[in-house]
VEXVEXKE-476947 format. One record per residue (C-alpha): residue in three letters; x, y, z. Coordinates in steps of 0.02 Angstrom, whole numbers, plus 50000, padded with zeros to 5 digits. Each point is the difference from the previous one (the first is absolute). Layout:
% VEXVEXKE-476947
[rec "ALA"; [X; Y; Z]],
...
//
This chain:
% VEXVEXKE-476947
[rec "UNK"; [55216; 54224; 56144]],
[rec "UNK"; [50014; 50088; 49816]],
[rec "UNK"; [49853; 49979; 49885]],
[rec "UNK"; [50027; 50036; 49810]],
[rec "UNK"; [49843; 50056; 49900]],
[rec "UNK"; [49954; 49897; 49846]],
[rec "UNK"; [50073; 50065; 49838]],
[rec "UNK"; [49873; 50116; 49913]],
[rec "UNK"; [49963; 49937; 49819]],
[rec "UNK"; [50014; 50115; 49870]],
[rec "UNK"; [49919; 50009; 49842]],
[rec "UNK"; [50098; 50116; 49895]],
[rec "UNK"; [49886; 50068; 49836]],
[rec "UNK"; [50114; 50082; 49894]],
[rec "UNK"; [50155; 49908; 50066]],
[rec "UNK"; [50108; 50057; 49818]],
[rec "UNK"; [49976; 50178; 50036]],
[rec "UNK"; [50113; 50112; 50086]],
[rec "UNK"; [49886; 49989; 50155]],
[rec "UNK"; [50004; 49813; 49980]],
[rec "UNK"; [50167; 49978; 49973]],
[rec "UNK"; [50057; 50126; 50161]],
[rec "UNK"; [49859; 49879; 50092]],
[rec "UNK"; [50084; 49851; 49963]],
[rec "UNK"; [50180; 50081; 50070]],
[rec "UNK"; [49911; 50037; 50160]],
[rec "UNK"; [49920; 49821; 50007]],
[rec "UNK"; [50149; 49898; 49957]],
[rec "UNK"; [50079; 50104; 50161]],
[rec "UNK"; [49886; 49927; 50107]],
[rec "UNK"; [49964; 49849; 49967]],
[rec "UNK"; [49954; 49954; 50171]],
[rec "UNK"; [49854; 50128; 50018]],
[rec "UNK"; [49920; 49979; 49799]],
[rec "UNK"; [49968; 49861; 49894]],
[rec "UNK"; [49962; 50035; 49805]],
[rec "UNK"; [49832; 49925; 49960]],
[rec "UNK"; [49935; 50058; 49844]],
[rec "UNK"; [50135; 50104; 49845]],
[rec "UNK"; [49893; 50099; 49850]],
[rec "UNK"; [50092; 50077; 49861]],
[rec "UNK"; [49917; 50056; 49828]],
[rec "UNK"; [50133; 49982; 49864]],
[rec "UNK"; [50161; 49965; 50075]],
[rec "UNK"; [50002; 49821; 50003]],
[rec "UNK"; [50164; 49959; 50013]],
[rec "UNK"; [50026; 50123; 50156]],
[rec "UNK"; [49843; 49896; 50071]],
[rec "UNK"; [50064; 49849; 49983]],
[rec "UNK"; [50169; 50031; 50100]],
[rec "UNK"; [49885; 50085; 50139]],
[rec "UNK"; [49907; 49830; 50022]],
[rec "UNK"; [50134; 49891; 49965]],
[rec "UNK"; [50088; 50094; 50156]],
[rec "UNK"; [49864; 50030; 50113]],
[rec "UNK"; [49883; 49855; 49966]],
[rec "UNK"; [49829; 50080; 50029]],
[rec "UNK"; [49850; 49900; 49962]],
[rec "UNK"; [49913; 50069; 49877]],
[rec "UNK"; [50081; 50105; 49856]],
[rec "UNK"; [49904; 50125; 49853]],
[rec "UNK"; [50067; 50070; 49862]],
[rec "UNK"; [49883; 50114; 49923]],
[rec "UNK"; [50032; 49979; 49817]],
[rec "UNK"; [49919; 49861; 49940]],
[rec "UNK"; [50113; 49971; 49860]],
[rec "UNK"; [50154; 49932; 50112]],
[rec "UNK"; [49897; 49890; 50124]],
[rec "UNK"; [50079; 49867; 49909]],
[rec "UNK"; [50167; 50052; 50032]],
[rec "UNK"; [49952; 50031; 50173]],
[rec "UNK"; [49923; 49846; 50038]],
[rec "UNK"; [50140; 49885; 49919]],
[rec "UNK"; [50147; 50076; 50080]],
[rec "UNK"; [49926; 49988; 50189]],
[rec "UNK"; [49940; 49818; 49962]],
[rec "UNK"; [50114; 49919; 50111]],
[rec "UNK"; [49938; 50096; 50145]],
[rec "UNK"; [49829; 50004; 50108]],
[rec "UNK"; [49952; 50158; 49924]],
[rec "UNK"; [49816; 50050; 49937]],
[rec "UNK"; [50038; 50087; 49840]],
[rec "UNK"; [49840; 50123; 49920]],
[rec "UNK"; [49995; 50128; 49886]],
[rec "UNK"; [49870; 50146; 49946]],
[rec "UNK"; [49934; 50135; 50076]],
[rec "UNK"; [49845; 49885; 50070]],
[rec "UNK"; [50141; 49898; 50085]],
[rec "UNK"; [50069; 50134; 50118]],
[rec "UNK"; [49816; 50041; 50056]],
[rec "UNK"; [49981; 49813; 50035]],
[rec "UNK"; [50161; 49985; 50087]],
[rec "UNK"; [49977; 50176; 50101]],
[rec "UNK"; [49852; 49886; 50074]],
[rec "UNK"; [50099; 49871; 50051]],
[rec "UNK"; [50026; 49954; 50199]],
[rec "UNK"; [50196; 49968; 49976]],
[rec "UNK"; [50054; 50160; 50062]],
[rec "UNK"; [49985; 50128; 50143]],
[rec "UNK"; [50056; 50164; 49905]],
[rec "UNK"; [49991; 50058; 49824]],
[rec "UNK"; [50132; 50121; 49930]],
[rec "UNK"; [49898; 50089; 49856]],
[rec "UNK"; [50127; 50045; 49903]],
[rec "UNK"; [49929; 49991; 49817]],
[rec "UNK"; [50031; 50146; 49914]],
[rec "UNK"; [49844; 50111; 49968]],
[rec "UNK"; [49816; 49968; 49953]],
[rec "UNK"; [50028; 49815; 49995]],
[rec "UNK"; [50030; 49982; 50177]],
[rec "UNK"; [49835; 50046; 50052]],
[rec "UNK"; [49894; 49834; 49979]],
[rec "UNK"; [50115; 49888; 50089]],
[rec "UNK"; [50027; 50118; 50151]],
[rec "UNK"; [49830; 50027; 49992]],
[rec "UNK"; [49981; 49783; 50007]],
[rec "UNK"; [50114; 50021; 50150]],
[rec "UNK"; [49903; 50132; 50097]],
[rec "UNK"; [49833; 49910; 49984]],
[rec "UNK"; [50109; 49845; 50064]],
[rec "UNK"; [50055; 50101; 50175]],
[rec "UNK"; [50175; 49984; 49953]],
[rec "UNK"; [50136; 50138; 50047]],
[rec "UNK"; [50070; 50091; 49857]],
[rec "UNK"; [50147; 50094; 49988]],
[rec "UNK"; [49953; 50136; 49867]],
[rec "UNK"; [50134; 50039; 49871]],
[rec "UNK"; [49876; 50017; 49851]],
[rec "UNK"; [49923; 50167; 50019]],
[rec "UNK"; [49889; 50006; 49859]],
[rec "UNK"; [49877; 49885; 50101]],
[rec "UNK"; [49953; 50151; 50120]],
[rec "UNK"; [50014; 50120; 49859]],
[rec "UNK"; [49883; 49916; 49882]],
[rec "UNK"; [49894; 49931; 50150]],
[rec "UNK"; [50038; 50045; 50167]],
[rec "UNK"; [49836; 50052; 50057]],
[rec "UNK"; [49947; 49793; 49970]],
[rec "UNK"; [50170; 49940; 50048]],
[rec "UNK"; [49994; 50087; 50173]],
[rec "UNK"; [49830; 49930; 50023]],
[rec "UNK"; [50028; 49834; 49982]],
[rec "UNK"; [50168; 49993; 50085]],
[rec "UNK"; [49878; 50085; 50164]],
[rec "UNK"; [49883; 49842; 49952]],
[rec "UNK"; [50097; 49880; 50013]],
[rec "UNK"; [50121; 50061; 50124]],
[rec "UNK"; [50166; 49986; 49877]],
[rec "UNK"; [50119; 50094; 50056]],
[rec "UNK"; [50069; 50116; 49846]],
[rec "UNK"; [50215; 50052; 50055]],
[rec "UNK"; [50060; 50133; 49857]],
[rec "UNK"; [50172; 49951; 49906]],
[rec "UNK"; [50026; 50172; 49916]],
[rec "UNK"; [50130; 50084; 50103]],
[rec "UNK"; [49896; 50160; 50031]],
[rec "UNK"; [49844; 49928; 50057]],
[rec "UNK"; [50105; 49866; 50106]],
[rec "UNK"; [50062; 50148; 50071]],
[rec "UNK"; [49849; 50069; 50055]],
[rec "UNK"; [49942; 49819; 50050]],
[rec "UNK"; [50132; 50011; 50114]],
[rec "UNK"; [49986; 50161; 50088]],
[rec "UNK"; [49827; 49977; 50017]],
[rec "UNK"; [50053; 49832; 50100]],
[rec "UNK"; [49929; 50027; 50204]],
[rec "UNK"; [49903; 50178; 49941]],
[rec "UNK"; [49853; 50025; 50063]],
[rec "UNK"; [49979; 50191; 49928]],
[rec "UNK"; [49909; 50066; 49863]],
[rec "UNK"; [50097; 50038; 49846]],
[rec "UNK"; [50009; 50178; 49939]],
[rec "UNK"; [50084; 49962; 49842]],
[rec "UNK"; [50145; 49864; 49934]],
[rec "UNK"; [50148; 50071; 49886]],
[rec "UNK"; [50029; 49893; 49888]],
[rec "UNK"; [50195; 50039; 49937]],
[rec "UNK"; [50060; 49975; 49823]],
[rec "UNK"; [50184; 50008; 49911]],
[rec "UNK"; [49920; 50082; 49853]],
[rec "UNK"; [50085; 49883; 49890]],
[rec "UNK"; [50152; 50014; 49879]],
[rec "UNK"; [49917; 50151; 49912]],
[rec "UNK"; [49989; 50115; 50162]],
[rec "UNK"; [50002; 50184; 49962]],
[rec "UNK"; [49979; 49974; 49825]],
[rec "UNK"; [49892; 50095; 49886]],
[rec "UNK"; [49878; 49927; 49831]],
[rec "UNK"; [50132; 50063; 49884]],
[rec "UNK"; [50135; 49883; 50058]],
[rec "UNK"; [49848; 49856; 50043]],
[rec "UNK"; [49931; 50008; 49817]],
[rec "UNK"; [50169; 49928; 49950]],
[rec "UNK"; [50012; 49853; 50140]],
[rec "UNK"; [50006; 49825; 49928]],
[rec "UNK"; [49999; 49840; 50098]],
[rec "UNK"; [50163; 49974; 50053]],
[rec "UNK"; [50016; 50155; 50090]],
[rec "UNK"; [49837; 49984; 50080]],
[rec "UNK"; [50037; 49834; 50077]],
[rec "UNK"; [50154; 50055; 50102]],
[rec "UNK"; [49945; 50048; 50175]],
[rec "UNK"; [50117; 50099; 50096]],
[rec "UNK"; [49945; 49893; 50183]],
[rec "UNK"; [49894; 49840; 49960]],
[rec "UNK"; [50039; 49855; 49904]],
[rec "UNK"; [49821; 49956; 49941]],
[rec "UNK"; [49898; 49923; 49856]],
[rec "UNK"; [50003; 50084; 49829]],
[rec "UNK"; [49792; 50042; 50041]],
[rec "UNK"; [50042; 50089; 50175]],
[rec "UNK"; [50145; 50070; 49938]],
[rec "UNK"; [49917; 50097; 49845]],
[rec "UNK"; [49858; 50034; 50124]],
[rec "UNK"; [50114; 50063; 50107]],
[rec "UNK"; [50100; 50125; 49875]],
[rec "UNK"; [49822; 50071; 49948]],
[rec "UNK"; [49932; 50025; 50199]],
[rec "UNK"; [49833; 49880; 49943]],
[rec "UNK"; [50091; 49877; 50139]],
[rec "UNK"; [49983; 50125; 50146]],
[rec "UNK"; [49805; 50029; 49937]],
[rec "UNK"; [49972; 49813; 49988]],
[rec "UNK"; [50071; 50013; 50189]],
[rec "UNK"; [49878; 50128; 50050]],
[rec "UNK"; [49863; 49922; 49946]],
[rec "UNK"; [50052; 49844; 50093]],
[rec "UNK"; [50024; 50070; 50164]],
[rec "UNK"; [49821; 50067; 49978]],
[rec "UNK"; [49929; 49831; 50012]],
[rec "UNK"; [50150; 49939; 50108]],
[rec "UNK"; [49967; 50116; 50146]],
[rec "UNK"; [49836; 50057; 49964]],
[rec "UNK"; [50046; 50174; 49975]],
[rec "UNK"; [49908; 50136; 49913]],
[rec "UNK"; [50096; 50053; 49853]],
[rec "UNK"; [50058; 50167; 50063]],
[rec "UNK"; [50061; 49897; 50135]],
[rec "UNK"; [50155; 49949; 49874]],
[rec "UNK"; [50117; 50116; 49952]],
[rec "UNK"; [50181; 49967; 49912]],
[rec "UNK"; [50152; 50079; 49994]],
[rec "UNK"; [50159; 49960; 49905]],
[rec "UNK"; [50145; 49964; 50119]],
[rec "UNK"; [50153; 49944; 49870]],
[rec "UNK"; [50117; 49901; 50129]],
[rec "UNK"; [49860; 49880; 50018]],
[rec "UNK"; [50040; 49951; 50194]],
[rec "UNK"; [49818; 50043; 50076]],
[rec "UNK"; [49885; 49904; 49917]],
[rec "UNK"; [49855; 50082; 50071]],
[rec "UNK"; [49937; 50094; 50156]],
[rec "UNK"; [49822; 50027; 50091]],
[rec "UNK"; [49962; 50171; 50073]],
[rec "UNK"; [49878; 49987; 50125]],
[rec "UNK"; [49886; 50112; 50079]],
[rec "UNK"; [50099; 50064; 50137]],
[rec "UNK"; [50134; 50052; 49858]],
[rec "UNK"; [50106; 49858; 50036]],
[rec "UNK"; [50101; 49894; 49848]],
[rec "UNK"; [50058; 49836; 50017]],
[rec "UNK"; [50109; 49953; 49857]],
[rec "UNK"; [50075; 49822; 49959]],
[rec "UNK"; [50171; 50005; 49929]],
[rec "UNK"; [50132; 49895; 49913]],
[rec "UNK"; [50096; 49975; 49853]],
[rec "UNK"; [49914; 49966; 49844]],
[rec "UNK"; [50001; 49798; 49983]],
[rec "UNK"; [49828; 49907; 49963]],
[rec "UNK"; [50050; 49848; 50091]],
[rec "UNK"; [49964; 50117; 50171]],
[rec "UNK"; [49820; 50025; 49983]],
[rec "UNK"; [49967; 49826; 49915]],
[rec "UNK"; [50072; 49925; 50148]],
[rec "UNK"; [49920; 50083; 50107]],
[rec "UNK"; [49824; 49955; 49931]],
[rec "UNK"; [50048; 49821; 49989]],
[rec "UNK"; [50048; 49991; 50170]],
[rec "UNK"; [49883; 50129; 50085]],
[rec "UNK"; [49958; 50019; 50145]],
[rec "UNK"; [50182; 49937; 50031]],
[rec "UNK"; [50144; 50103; 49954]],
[rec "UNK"; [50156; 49886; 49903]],
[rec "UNK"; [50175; 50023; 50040]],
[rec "UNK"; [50114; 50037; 49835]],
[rec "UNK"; [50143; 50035; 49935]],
[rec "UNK"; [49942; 50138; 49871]],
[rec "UNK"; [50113; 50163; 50000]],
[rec "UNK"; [49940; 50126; 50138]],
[rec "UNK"; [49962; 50194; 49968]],
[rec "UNK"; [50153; 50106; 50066]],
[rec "UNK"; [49944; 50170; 50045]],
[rec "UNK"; [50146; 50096; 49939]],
[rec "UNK"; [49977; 49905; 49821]],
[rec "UNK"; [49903; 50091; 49921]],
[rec "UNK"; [50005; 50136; 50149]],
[rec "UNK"; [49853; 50127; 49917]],
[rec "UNK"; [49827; 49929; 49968]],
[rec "UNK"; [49916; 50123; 49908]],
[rec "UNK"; [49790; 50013; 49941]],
[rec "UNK"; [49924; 50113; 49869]],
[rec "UNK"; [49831; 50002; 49915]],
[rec "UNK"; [49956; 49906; 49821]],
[rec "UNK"; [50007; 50064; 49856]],
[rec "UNK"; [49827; 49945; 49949]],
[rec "UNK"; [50003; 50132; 49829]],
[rec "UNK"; [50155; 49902; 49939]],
[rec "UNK"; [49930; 49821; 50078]],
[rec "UNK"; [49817; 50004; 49962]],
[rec "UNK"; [49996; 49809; 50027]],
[rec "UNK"; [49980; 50060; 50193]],
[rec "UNK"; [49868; 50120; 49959]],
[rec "UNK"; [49899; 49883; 49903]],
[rec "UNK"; [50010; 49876; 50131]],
[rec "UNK"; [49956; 50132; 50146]],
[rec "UNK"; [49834; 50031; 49888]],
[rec "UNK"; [49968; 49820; 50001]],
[rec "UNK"; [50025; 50001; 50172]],
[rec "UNK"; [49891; 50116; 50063]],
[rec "UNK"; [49882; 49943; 49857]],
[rec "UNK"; [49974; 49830; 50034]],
[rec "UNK"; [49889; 49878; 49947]],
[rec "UNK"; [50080; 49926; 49855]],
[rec "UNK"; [50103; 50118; 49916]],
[rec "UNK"; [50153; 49925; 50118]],
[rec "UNK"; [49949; 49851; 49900]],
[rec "UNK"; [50004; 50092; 49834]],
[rec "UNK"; [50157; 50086; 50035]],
[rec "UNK"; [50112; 49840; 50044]],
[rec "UNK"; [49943; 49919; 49851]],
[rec "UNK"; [50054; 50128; 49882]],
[rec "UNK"; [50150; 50028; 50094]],
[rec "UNK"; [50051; 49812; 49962]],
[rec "UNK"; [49959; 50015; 49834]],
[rec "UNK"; [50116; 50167; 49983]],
[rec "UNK"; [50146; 49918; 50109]],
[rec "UNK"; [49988; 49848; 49882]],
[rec "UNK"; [50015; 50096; 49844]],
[rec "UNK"; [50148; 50121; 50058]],
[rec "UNK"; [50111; 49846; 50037]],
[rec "UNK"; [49970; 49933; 49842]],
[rec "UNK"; [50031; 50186; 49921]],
[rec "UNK"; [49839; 50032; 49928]],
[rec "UNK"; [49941; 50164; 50093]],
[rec "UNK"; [50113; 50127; 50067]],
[rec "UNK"; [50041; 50048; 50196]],
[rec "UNK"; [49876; 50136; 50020]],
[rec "UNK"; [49848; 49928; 49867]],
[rec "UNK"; [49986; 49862; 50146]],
[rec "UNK"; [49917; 50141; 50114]],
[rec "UNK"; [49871; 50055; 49837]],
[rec "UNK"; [49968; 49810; 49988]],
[rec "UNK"; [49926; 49999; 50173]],
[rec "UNK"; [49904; 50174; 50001]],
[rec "UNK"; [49920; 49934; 49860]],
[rec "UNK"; [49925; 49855; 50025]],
[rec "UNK"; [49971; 50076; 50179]],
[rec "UNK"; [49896; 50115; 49887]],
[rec "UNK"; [49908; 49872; 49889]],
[rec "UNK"; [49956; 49853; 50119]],
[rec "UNK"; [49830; 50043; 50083]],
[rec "UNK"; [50012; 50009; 50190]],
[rec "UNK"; [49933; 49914; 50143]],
[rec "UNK"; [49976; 50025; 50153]],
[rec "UNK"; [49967; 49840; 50076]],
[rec "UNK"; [50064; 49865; 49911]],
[rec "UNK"; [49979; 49824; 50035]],
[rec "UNK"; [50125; 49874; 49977]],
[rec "UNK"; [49947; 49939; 49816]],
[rec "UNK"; [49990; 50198; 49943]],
[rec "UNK"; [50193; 50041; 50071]],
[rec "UNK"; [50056; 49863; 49883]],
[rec "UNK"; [49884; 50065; 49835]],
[rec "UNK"; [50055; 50165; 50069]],
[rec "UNK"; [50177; 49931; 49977]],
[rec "UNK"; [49988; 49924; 49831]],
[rec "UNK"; [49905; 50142; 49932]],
[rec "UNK"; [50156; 50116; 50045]],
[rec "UNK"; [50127; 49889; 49940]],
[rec "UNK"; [49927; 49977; 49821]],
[rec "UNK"; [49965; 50183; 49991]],
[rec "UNK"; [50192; 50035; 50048]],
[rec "UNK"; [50062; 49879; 49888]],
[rec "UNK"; [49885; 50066; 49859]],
[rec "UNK"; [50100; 50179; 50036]],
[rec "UNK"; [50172; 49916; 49973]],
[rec "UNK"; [50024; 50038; 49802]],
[rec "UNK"; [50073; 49806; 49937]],
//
């Protein structure tokens, strides 16, 4: 006799995003293992709307206060909850209508309700990595606490989720591999002259406009590091990265017999957000497989961390700790957010961050309260820097 498991109900936080939106896909695929419980978006309401008008959840929050109305009025036909604010997705993250939250809000505003979630003993499926970077040493803690499981999204620490999978041997070190972004083997006097549009093409991943930036000036692959600190409670020299442009191993562990164990395939964010909605089971799909002979030469070199400094900044904060992580992904925000809006060139983004890295006092144990005056205090220094 078969037995089917109940559907696992999903509350997607950030369900607009590119994350979200790649979530969704992989939901609406299989629609007998997930149900859609609860859909946040910030500001686009009307992509919202058709994502709860199609998958019904029951409780919806859209972030900007301004278009609750909206909101409210065009789901009023159907048994949805509709809230708004940023109060509103820490109440709902508390909520008992779901089994698994997909953090997907983009950056420092994904920490509270993930945190909500944590304290709450619910699985999370980690696509917001600002949470561990900002506070990963309190994160980690309470997810131990309360025994809520914590499954990585990113692809490279889903990676070394995976290989780690059945291990039972200590880690010498995890490689954590990066494309090096659409401005590989470039040097500051063609990167002074970079505006937006060129940044946000990405030779591999098709990704928000925030990762993607991140991604052109290396600051994604420190945010990573720092993340797979707390993931995998590793000792920072225990993280190392290396650029690897074809993008098809998405991270290995060395361990300390020598041995690698890489996990491979091609670059799609649907894989590893299925595979943290449905872990520990493995989902059949239809996504295009890696064919060894396409591309047939995966190559690695080291990064250029003179030309990149975002990296090197973020290996300091790394191996600095305390709360300069904190400090750093503020002002990184702050820097990301003016370049797409053309106010600061490519390059002053990285003399953004080493500054306020520079001017916000450090310390070395923060509590919870102090990482977010640690954050404010960064971001109104880094906006103060950005000439108006």
């Amino acid at each position: 006799m078969s037995t089917t498991l109940p559907k696992k109900r999903i509350a997607l936080f950030g369900s607009t995003g590119s994350i979200g939106r790649q979530a969704l896909e992989v939901i609406n695929n299989n629609p007998g293992l997930f149900s859609v419980e609860v859909l946040t978006g910030q500001s686009n309401d009307e992509l919202l709307i058709k994502q709860a008008q199609h998958f019904k959840p029951d409780v919806v929050v859209i972030g900007d206060e301004k278009k609750y109305g909206k909101v409210k009025d065009a789901l009023s036909a159907l048994p949805i909850k509709v809230f708004a604010g940023e109060k509103a997705l820490e109440e709902t993250a508390a909520m008992d209508n779901y089994d698994m939250m997909l953090a997907a809000i983009v950056g420092f505003a994904g920490l509270r309700p993930t945190l909500q979630a944590i304290e709450n003993g619910k699985a999370v499926a980690l696509a917001n990595k600002e949470t561990l970077v900002v506070a990963g040493d309190i994160v980690m803690q309470k997810a131990l606490e309360n025994r809520a499981p914590v499954i990585p999204v990113d692809s490279e620490h889903s990676a070394i989720f995976q290989c780690l999978i059945g291990e039972r041997n200590r880690i010498e070190k995890i490689i954590l591999t990066a494309s090096g972004g659409p401005f590989l083997g470039k040097k500051p006097n063609f990167l002074v002259n970079v505006k937006r549009d060129h940044a946000l093409q990405h030779p591999n991943w098709n990704m928000g406009a925030k990762i993607t930036i991140d991604s052109a000036t290396l600051m994604n692959k420190g945010l990573e590091m720092i993340e797979a600190k707390w993931l995998f409670n590793l000792q920072p020299e225990q993280v190392q990265v290396v650029i690897h442009p074809q993008s098809i191993i998405h991270s290995m562990i060395q361990f300390e017999d020598g041995s690698i164990k890489a996990q491979m395939g091609l670059p799609d964010m649907k894989l590893p957000i299925q595979y943290a909605l449905g872990f520990p089971l493995r989902i059949a799909n239809s996504f295009p497989r890696y064919d060894f002979k396409k591309p047939n030469t995966l190559t690695f070199e080291d990064p250029d961390t003179r030309t990149f400094r975002n990296l090197a900044l973020a290996t300091e904060a790394l191996f600095k700790g305390g709360n300069t992580p904190c400090v750093l992904n503020a002002a990184n925000e702050i820097a990301v957010f003016a370049f797409l809006r053309n106010r600061i060139g490519f390059l002053d983004m990285t003399d953004l961050i080493e500054r306020t890295m520079q001017h916000v006092p450090f310390i070395a144990k923060p509590t919870l309260e102090e990482y977010f005056e640690s954050d404010g205090e960064a971001r109104n220094f880094a906006a103060s820097l950005i000439k108006l």
